[in-house]
N, C-alpha and C positions, 0 to 999 in steps of 0.2 A: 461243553467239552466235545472235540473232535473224534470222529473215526474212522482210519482208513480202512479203505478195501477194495476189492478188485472186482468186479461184475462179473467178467469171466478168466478166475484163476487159473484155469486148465491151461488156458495159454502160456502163461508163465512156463508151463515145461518144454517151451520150445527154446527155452536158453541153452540148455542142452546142447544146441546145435553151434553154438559155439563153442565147442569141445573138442568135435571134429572139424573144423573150421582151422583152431590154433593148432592140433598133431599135423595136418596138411602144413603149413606156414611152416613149422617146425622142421617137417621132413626134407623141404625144399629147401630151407634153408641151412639146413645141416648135411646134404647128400646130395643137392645139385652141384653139376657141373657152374662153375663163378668166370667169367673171361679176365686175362690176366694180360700184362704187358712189363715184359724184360727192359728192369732198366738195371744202371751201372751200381746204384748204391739207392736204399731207402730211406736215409737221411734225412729228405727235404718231407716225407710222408708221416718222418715218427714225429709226431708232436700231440700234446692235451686235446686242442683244436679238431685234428684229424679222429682223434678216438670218440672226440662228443658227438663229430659228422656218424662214425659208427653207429655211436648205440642212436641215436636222430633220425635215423634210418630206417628204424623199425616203428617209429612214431606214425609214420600211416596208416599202419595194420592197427595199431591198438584205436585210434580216433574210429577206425570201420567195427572194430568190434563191439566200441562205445556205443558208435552209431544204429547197431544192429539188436542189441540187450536193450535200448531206451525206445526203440520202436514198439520190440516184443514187449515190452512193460505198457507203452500206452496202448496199444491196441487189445489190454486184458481189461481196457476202461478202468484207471485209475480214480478213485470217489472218497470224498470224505461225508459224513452226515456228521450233523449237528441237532439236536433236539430245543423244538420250541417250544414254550408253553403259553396258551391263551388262555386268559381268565373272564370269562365271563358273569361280573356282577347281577345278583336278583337283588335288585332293590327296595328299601323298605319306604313308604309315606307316612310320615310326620308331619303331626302341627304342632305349633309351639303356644298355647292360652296363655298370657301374661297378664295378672291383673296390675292396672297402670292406675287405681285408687291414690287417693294423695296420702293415704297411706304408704306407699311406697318409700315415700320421700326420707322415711325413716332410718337413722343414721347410725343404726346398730351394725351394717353393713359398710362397706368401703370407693364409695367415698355415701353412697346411701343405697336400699335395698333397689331401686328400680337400674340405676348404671351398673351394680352388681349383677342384676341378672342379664340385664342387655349383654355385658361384657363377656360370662360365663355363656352365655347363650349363642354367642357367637366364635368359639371357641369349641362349640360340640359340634356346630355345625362343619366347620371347619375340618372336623376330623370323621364326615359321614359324606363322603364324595359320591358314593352311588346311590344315594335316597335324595328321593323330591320331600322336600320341606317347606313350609307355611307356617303362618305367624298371626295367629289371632289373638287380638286386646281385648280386655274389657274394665268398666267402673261399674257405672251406673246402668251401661247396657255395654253392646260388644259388636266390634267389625273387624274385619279382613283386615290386618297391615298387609299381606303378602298371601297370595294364593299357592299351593303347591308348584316346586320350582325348584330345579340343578342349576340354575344361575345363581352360583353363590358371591358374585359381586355387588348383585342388586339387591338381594336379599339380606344383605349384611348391611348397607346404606339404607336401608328401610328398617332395620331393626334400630339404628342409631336414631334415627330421627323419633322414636316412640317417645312421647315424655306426656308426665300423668298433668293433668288438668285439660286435656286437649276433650274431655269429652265429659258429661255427668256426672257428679261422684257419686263413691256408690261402691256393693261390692255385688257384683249379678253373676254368681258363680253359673247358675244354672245358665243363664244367656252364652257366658263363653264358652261352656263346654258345648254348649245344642252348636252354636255354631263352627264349634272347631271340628264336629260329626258330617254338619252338613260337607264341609271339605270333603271330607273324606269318605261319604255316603259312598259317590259312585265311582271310588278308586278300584282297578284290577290288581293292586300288589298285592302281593304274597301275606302281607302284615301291613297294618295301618296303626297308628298307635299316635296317641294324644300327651301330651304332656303337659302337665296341668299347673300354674304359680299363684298361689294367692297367698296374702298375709292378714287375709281377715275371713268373716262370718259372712255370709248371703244374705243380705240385707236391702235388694234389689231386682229388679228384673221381672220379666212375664212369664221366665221359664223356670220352673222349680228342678233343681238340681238333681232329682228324683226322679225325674220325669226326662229329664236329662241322660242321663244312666240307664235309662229303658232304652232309649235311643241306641246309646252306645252298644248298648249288648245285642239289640236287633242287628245292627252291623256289621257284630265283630269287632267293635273297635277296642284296643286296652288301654287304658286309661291310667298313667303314670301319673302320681299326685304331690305335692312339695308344697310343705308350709314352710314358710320362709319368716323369721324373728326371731329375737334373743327370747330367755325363759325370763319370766318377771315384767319386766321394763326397758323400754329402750327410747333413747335422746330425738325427739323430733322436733324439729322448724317451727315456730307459732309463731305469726303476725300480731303483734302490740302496738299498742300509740308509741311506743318507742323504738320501733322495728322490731325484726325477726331476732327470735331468743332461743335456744335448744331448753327443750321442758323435759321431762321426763314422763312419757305418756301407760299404761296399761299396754302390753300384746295381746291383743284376744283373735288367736286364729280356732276354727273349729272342725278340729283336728279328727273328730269322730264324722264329720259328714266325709272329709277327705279320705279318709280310712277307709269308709264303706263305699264312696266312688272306684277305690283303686280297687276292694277286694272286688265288687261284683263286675267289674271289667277283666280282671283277672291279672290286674297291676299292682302295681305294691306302693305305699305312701311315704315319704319321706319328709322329716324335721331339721332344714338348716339353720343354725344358730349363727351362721358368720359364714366371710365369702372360701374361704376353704371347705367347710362343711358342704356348701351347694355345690362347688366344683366337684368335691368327692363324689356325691351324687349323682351327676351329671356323665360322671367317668364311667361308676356302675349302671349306670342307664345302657349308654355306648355300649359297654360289653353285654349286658343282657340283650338288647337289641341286635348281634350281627347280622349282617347281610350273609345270603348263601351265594358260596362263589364256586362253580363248576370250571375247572380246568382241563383244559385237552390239550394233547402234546404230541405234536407231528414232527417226522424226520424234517428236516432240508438237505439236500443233498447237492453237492458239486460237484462238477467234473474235472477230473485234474489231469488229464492224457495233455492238456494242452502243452503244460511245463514240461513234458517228456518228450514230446514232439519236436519243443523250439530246440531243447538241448542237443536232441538229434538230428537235427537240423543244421546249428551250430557245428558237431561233429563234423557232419559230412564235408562243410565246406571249409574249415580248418583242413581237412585232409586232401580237397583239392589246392588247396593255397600252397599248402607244403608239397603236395607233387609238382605242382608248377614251378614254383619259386625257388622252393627249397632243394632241390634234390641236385648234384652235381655228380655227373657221370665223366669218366674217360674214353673216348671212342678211339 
């Protein structure tokens, strides 16, 4: 929203001076002597015509009085301000551990757990513009898909391309968290925070999960944890001499190591049974995570004498036009 104002008001009371300006005009024009010429009849002079030249007559005075009120208005520096506001994001670094076990492949999920999370996954990021985010896999052992990064074009075709068999099977909890810390070891943001996916048990790796979570706490890091399966059983893929068959396999995720990662990072654990449940997740992640956003708000200001200027400008030469052109005397 706008607002106007004058830099220096005070001027403004020199409009005043238009006061005595129009009683002078007035005087003279009501108690001067006017020159006159005797003719036989006034006949040819009474007409509409002649009475519009009348009042037409006084149209140069007013165009000068115009001209004189729009000078004194620009010269009091006419201004509008407008208020801006600039937000400056502190942003948070994320990584994103996905265990990519052919576990994954499990199809309690839509269209199975590993394209559910990818999908979901991509969809959080999506909606955290001012944080650097990363993406580390693991099975059997664990690597970097994506190092810390605000290119969320690349990062999002790198998330697509993750699919489980590309590496060991295996579930090495502790290997993907150590490495999702090393990320993040010698990060300067404000908050660093891991995000953890697996749907099984530690059953791999050099690094004990425990030993993992020392790490993390050296650092600072908070450790957000998600088991991901149905409760019971859930339909997976098996290769037969007949081909691929949906079996109905055991869940066994372990839900108490996850637990105790998120409490002593000072994260909290989460149980998706289906891909609304993870999204839900994902959403309260989002909100518990916000970025701090500091806002500062400075006028802008214009100058608006300009408009005042041309018009009086305009005036004045309207008013030469009409004394030249316009005005018809009898000598």
């Amino acid at each position: 929203m706008s607002n106007f104002f004058f830099e220096y008001p005070k001027l403004l009371y020199l409009e005043f001076l238009l006061i005595p300006m129009i009683l002078i005009y007035l005087y003279r024009e009501l108690s001067g002597k006017k020159p006159y010429l005797s003719v036989p009849t006034i006949m040819p002079f009474k007409s509409k015509q002649n009475m519009l030249k009348g009042i037409l007559r006084h149209l140069p005075f007013v165009l000068r009085m115009i001209t004189v009120a729009l000078l004194i208005v620009a010269i009091a520096r006419p201004r509008t301000s407008s208020t801006v506001s600039k937000s400056d994001a502190e942003g948070i670094d994320i990584i994103l551990a996905l265990d990519v076990s052919t576990s994954m492949l499990a199809r309690d999920f839509t269209p199975d757990r590993i394209e559910a999370a990818k999908d979901i996954a991509i969809e959080f990021i999506s909606q955290r513009p001012s944080d650097r985010i990363g993406v580390v896999v693991f099975a059997g052992e664990s690597y970097t898909q994506s190092p810390l990064t605000t290119d969320r074009a690349t990062l999002i075709n790198l998330i697509k391309e993750i699919q489980c068999g590309l590496i060991d099977d295996g579930t090495a909890i502790g290997n993907g968290l150590a490495n999702a810390v090393a990320r993040l070891k010698d990060s300067q943001a404000p908050s660093r925070v891991v995000i953890l996916l697996t749907d099984g048990v530690n059953n791999s790796g050099e690094v004990a999960p425990e030993m993992a979570v020392e790490i993390a706490k050296t650092y600072g890091i908070r450790v957000y944890t998600i088991g991901v399966g149905a409760m019971g059983k859930a339909p997976y893929p098996v290769m037969t001499p007949f081909g691929v068959r949906v079996m109905d396999v055991d869940v066994e995720i372990d839900e108490q190591l996850l637990r105790n990662i998120a409490s002593a990072t000072g994260g909290t654990y989460f149980r998706a049974t289906d891909n609304t449940k993870l999204m839900q997740i994902y959403s309260e992640i989002n909100e518990m995570e916000k970025v701090k956003v500091s806002v500062d708000s400075f006028p802008i200001y214009s100058e608006e004498f300009g408009r005042f200027a041309f018009w009086a400008l305009m005036a004045f030469l309207l008013e030469i036009i009409i004394r030249i052109f316009g005005s018809r005397r009898i000598c």
